[in-house]
N, C-alpha and C positions, 0 to 999 in steps of 0.2 A: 510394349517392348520394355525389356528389363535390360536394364547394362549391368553383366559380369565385373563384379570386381577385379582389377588387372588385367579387361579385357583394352584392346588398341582405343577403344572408344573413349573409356573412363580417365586414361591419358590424357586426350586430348579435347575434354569436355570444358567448355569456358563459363561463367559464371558470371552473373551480373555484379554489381557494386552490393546490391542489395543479400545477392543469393551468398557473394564472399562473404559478408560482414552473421548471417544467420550460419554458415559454415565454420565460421571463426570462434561464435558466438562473444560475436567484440557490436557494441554499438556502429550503427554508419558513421559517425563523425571518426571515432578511432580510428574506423578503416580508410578513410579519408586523410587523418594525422599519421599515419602510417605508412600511406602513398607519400606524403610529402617528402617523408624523412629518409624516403625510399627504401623504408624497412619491409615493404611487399611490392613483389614485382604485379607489373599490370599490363594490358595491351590498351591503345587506344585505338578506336573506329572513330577517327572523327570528333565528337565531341563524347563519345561514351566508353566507358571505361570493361573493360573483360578481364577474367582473372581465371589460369587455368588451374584446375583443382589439382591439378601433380605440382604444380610449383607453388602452390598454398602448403602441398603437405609436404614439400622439400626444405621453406623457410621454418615452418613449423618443428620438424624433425633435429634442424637445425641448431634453433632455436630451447630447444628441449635438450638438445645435448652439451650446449655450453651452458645451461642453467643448472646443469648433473656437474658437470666439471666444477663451474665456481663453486659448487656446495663441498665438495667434496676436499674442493682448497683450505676453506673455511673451515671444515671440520679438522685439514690438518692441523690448522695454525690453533685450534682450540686447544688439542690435547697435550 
């Protein structure tokens, strides 16, 4: 079985700590210092950790677009 990209499935597909951190391609500990800081959101079961991949690529997107903005600050104050 193959998941459609933007199909209702790949929405709501969760992720291990493991499969996050190979998705992020950030080391486990990172993604770990990154839960703390609560700079990615996470589900817990219990003692185990889930991470849905739309809200991986929500922080992400996020993320990407206040890092265009500050650049973009910077280049003003340069010229």
């Amino acid at each position: 079985m193959t998941i459609e990209p933007d199909s209702p499935q790949e929405t709501t597909l969760l992720l291990t700590a493991q499969e996050a951190a190979d998705y992020l391609r950030i080391p486990l500990g990172s993604l770990y210092v990154r839960i703390s800081k609560k700079q990615l959101p996470c589900t817990r079961l219990g003692r185990l950790l889930r991470f849905k991949k739309s809200e991986l690529d929500r922080v992400m997107a996020l993320k990407a677009t206040s890092v265009i903005a500050q650049e973009d600050t910077l280049a003003g104050k340069a010229s």
